[in-house]
The first five atom37 places (N, CA, C, CB, O) and aatype in JSON, in Angstrom:
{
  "aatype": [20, 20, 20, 20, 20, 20, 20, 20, 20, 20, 20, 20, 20, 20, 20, 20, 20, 20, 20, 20, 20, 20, 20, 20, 20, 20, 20, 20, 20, 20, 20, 20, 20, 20, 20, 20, 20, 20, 20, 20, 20, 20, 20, 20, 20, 20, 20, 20, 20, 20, 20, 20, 20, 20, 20, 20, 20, 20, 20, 20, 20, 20, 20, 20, 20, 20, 20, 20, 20, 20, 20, 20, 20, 20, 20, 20, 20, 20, 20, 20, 20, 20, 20, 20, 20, 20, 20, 20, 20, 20, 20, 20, 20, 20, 20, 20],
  "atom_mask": [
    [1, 1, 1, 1, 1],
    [1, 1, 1, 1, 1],
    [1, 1, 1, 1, 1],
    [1, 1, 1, 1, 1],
    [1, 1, 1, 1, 1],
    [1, 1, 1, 1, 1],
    [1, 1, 1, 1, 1],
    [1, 1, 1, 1, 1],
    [1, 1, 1, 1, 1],
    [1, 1, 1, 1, 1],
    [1, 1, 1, 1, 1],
    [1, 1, 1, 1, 1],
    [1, 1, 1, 1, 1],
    [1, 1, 1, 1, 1],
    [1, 1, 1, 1, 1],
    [1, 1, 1, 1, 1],
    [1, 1, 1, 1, 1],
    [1, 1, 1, 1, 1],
    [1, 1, 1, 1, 1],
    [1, 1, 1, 1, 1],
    [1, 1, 1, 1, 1],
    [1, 1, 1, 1, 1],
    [1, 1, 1, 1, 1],
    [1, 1, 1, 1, 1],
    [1, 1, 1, 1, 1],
    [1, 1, 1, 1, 1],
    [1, 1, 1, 1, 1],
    [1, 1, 1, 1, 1],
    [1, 1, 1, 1, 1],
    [1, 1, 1, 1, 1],
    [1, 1, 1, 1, 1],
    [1, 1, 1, 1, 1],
    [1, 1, 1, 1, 1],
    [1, 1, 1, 1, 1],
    [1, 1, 1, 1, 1],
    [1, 1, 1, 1, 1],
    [1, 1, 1, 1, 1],
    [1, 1, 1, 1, 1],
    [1, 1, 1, 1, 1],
    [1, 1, 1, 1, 1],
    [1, 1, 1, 1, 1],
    [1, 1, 1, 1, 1],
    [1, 1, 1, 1, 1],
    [1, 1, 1, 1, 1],
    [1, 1, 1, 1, 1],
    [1, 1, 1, 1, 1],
    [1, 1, 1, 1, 1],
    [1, 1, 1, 1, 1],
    [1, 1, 1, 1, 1],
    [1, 1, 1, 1, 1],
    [1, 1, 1, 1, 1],
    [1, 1, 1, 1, 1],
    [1, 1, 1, 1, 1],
    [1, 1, 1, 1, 1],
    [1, 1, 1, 1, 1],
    [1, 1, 1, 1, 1],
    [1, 1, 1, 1, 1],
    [1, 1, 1, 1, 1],
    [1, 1, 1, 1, 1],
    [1, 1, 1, 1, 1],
    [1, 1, 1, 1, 1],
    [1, 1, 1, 1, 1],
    [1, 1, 1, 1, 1],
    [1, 1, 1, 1, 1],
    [1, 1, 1, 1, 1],
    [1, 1, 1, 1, 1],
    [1, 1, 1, 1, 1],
    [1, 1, 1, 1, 1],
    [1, 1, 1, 1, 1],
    [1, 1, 1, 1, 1],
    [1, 1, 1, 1, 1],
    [1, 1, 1, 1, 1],
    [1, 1, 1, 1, 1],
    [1, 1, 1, 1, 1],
    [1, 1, 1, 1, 1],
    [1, 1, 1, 1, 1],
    [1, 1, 1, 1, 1],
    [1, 1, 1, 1, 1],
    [1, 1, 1, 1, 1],
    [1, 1, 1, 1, 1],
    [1, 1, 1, 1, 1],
    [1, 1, 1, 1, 1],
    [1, 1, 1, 1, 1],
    [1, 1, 1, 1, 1],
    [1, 1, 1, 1, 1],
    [1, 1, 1, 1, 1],
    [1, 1, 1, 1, 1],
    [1, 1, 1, 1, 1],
    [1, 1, 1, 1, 1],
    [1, 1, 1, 1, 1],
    [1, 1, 1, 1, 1],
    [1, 1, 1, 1, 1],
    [1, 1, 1, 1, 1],
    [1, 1, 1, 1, 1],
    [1, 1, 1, 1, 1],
    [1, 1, 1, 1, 1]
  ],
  "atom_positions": [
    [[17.83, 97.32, -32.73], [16.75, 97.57, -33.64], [15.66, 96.56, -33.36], [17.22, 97.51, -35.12], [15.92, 95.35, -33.35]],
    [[14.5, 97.01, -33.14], [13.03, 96.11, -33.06], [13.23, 95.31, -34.47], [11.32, 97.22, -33.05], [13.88, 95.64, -35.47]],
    [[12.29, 93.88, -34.18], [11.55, 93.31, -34.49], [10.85, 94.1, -35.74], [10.95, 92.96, -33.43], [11.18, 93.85, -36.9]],
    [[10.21, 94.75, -35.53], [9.22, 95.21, -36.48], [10.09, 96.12, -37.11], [7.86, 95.82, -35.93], [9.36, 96.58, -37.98]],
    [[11.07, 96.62, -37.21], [11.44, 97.89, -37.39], [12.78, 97.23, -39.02], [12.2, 98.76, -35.47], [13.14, 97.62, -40.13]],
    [[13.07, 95.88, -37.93], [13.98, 95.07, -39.11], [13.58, 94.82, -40.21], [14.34, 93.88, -38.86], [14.1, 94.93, -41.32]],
    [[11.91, 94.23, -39.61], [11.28, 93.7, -41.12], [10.79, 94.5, -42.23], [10.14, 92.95, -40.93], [10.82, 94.29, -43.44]],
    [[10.14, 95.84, -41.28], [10.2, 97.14, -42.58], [11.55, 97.0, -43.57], [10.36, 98.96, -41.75], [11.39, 97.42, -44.71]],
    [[12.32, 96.68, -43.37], [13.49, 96.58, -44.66], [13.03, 95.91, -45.57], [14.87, 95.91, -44.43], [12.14, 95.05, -45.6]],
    [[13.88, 96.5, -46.54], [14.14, 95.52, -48.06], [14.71, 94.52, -47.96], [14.92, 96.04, -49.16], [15.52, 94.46, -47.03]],
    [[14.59, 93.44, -48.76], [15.7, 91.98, -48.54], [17.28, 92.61, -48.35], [15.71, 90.73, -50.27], [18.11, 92.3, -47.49]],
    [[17.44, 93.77, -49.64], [18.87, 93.96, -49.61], [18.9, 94.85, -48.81], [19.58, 94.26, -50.77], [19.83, 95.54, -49.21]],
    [[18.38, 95.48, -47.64], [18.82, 96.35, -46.52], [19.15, 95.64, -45.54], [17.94, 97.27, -46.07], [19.98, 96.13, -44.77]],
    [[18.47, 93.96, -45.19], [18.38, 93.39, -44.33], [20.21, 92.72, -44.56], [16.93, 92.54, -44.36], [21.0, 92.52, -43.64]],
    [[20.44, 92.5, -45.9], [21.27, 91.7, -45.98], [23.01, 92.68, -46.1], [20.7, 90.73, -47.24], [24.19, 92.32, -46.1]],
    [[22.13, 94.31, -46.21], [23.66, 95.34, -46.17], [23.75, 95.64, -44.17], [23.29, 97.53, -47.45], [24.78, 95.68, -43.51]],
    [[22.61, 95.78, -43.76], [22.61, 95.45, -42.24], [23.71, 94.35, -42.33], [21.02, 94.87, -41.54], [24.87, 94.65, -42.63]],
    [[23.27, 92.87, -42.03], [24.09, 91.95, -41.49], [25.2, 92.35, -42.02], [23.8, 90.62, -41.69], [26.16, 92.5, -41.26]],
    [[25.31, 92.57, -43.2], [26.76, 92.49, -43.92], [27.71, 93.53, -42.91], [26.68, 93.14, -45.81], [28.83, 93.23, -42.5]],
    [[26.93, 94.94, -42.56], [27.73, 96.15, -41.76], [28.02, 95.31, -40.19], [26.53, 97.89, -41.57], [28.99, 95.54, -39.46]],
    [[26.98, 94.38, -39.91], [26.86, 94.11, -38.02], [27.86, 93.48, -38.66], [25.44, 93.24, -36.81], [28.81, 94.25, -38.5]],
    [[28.4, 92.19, -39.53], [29.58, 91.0, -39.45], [30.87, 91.7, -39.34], [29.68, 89.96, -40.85], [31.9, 91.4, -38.75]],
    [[30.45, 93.03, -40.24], [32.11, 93.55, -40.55], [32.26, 94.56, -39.01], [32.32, 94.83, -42.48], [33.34, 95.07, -38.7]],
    [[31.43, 94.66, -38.44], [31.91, 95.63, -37.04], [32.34, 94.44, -35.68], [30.22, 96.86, -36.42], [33.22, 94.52, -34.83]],
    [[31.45, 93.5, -35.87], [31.69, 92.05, -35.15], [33.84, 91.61, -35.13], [30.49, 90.57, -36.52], [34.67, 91.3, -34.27]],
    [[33.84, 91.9, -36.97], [34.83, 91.2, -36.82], [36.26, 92.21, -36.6], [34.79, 90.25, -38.01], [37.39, 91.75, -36.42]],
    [[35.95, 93.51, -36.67], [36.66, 94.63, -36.44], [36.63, 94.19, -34.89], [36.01, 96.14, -37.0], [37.71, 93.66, -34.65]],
    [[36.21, 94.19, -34.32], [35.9, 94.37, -32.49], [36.68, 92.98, -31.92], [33.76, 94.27, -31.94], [37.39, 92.92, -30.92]],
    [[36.31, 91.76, -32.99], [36.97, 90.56, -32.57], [38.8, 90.55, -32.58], [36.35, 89.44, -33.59], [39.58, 90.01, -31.79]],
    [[39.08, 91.43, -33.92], [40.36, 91.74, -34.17], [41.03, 92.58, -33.51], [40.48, 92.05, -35.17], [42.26, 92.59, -33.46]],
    [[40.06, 93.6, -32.78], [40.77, 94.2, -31.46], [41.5, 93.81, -30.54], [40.15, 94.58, -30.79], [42.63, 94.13, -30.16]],
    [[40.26, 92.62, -29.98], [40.58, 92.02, -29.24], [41.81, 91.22, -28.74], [39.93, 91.67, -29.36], [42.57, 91.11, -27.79]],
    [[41.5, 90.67, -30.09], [42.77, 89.28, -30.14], [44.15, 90.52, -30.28], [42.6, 87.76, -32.14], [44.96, 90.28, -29.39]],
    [[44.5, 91.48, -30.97], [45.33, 92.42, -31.04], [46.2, 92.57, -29.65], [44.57, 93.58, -31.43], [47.33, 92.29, -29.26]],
    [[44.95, 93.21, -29.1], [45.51, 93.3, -27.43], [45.78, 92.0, -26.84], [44.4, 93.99, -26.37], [46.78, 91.91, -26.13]],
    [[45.13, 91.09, -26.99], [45.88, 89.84, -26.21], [47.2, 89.85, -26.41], [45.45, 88.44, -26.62], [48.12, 90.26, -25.7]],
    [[47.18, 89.16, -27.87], [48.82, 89.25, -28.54], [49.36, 90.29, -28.16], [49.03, 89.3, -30.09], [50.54, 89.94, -28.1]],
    [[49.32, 91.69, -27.77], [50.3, 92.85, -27.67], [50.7, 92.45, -25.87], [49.4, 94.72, -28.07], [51.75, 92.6, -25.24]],
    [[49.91, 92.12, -25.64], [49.68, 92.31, -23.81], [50.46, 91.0, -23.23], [47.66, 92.2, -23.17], [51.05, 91.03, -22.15]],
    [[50.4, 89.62, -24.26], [50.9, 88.6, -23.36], [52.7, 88.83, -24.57], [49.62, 86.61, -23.34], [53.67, 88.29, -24.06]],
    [[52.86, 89.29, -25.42], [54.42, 89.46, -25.98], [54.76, 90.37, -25.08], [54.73, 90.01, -27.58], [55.81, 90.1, -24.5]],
    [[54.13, 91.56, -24.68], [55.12, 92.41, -23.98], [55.52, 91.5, -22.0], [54.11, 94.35, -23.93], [56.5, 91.37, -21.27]],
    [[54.23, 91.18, -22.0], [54.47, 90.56, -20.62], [55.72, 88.86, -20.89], [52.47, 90.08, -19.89], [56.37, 88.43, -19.93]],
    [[55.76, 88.5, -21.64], [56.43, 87.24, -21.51], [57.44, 86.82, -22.84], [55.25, 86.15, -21.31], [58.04, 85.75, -23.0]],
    [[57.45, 87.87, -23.64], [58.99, 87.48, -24.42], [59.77, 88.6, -23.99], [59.03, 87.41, -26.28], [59.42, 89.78, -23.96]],
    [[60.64, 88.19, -23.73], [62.18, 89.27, -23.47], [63.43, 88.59, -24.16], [62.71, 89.43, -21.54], [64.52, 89.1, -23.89]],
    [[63.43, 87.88, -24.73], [64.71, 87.23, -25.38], [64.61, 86.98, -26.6], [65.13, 86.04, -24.87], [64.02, 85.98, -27.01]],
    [[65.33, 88.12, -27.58], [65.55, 88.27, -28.79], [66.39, 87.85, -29.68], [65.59, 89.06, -28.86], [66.62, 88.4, -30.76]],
    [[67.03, 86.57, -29.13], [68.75, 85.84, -29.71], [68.45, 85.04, -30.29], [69.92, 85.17, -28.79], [69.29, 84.58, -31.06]],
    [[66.61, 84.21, -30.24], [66.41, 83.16, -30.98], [65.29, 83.57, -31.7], [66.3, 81.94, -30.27], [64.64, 84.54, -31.32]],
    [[64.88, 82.73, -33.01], [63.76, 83.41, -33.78], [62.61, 82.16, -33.16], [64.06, 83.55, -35.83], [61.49, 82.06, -33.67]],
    [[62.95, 81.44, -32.26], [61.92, 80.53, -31.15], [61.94, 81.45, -29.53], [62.78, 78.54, -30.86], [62.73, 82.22, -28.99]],
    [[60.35, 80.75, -29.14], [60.44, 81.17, -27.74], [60.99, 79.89, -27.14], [58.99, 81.68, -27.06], [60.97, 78.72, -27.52]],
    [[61.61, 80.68, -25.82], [61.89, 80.39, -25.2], [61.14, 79.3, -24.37], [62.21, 81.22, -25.0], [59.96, 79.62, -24.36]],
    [[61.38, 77.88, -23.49], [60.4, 77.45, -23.05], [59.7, 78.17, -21.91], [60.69, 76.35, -22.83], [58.5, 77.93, -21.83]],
    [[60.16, 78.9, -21.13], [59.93, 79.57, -20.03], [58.75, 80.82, -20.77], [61.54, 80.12, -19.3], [57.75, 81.26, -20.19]],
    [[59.15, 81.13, -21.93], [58.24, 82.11, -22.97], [57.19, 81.69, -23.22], [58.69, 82.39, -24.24], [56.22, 82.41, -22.96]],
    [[56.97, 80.36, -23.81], [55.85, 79.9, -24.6], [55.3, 79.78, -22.98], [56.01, 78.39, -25.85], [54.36, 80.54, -22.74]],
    [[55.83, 78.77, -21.64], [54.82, 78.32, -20.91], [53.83, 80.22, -20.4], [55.73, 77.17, -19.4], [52.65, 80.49, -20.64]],
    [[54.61, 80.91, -19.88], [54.14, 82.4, -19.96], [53.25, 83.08, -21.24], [55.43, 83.18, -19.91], [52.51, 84.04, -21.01]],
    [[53.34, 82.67, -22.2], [52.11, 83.05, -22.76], [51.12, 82.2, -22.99], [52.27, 83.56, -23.79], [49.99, 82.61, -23.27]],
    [[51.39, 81.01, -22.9], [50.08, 79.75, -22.53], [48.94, 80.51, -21.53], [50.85, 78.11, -21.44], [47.78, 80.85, -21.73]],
    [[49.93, 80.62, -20.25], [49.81, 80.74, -19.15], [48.62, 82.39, -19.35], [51.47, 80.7, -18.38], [47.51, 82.55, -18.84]],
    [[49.34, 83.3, -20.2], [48.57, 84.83, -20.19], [47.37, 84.32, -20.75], [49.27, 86.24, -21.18], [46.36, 84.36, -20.05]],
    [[47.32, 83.83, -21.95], [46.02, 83.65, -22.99], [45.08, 82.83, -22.12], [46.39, 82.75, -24.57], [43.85, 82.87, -22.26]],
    [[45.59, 82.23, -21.39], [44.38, 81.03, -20.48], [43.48, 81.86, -19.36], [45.39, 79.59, -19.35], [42.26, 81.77, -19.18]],
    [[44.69, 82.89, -18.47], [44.28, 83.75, -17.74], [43.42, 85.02, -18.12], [45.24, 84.01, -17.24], [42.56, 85.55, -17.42]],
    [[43.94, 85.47, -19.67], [42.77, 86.18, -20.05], [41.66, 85.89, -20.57], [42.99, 86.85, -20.65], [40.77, 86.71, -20.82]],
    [[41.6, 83.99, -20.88], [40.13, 83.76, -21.47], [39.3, 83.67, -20.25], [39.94, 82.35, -22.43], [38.15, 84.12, -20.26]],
    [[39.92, 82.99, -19.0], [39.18, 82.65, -18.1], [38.61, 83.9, -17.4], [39.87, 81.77, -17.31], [37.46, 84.15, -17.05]],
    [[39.75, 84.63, -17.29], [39.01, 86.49, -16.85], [37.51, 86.72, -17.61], [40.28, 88.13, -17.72], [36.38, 86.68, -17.12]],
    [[37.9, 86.94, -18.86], [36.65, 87.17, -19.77], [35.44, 86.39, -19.55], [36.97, 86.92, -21.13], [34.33, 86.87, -19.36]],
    [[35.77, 85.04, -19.59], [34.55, 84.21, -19.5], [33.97, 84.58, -17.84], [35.0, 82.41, -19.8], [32.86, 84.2, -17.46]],
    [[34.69, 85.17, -17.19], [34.01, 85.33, -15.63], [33.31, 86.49, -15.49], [35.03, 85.36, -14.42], [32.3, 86.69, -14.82]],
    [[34.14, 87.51, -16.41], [33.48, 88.63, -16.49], [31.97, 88.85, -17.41], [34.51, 89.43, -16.94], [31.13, 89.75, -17.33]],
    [[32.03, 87.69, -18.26], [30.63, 87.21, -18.77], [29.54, 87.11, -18.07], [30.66, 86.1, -19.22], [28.62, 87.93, -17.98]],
    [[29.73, 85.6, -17.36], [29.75, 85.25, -16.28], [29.11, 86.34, -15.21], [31.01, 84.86, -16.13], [27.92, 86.25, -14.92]],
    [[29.59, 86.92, -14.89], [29.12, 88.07, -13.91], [27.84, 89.12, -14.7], [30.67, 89.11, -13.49], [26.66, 89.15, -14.34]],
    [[28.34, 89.77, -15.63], [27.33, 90.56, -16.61], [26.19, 89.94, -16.74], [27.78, 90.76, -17.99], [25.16, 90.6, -16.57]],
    [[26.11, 88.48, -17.08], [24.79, 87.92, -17.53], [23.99, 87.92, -15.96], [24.99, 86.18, -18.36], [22.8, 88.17, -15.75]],
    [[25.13, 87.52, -14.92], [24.06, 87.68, -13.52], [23.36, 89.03, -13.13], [24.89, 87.37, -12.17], [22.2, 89.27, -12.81]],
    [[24.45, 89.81, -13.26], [23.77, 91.66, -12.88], [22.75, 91.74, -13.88], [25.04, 93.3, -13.21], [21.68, 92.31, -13.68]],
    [[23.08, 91.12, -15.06], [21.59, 92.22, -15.81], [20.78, 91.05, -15.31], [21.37, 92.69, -18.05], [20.22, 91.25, -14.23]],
    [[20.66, 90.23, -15.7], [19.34, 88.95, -14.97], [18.79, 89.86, -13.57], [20.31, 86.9, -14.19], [17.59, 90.11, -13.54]],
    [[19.46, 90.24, -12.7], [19.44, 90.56, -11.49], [18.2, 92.31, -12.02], [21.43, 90.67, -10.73], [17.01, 92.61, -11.92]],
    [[19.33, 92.9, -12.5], [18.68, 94.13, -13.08], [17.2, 94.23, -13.46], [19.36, 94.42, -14.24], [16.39, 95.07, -13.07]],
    [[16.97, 93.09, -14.39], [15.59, 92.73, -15.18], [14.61, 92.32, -14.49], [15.67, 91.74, -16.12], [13.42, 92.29, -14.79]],
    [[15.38, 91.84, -13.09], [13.78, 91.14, -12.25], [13.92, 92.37, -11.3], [13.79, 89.13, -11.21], [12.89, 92.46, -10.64]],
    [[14.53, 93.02, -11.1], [14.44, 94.2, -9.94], [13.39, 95.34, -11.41], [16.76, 95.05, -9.15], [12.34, 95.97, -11.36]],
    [[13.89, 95.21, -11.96], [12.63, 96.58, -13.06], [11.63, 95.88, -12.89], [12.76, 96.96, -15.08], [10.66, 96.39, -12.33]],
    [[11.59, 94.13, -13.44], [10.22, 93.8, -13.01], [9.33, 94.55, -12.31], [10.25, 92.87, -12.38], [8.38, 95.3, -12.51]],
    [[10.24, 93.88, -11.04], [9.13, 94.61, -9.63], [8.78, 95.71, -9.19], [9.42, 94.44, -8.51], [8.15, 95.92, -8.15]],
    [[9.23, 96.59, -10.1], [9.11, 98.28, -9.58], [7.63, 98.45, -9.78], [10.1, 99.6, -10.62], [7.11, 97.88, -10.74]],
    [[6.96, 99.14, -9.03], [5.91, 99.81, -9.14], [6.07, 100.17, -10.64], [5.78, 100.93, -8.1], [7.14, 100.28, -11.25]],
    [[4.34, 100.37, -11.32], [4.08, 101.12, -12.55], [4.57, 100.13, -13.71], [4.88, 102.61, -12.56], [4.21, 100.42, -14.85]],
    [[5.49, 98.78, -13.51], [5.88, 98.18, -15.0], [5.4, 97.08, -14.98], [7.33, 98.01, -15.44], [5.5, 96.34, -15.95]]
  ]
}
């Protein structure tokens, strides 16, 4: 949504906006973390005899959660370069 388009709101439209963007923010954040947790238990607990992990368990999901932040942050990482990249190539096009 523009700039100008935000401020046409009412105080309380501006503030049922944020209120809808926080609650979809934190729906999307809870996804997230969902699948981590589903993705590094299925990959690295297999032993159900103790209500503790295992040490070989815990170092394996250390190990997943680190590998999927660092994935993410690269895949950031990368996105912010392509569109940067993207934005100066529209630059230069003829007509803009």
């Amino acid at each position: 949504m523009s700039a100008n388009r935000s401020s046409s709101l009412s105080a309380q439209e501006q503030r049922e906006l944020q209120s809808r963007l926080e609650r979809k923010q934190m729906k999307d954040f809870m996804g997230v973390y969902s699948r981590l947790v589903q993705r590094c238990f299925d990959d690295c607990v297999n032993d159900f005899t103790s209500k503790s992990l295992l040490p070989k368990e815990e170092g394996c999901t250390m190990r997943c959660v680190d590998k999927y932040f660092k994935g993410t942050e690269r895949l950031q990482t990368r996105f912010q370069e392509l569109n940067a990249q993207m934005v100066q190539q529209g630059n230069a096009l003829p007509g803009r």
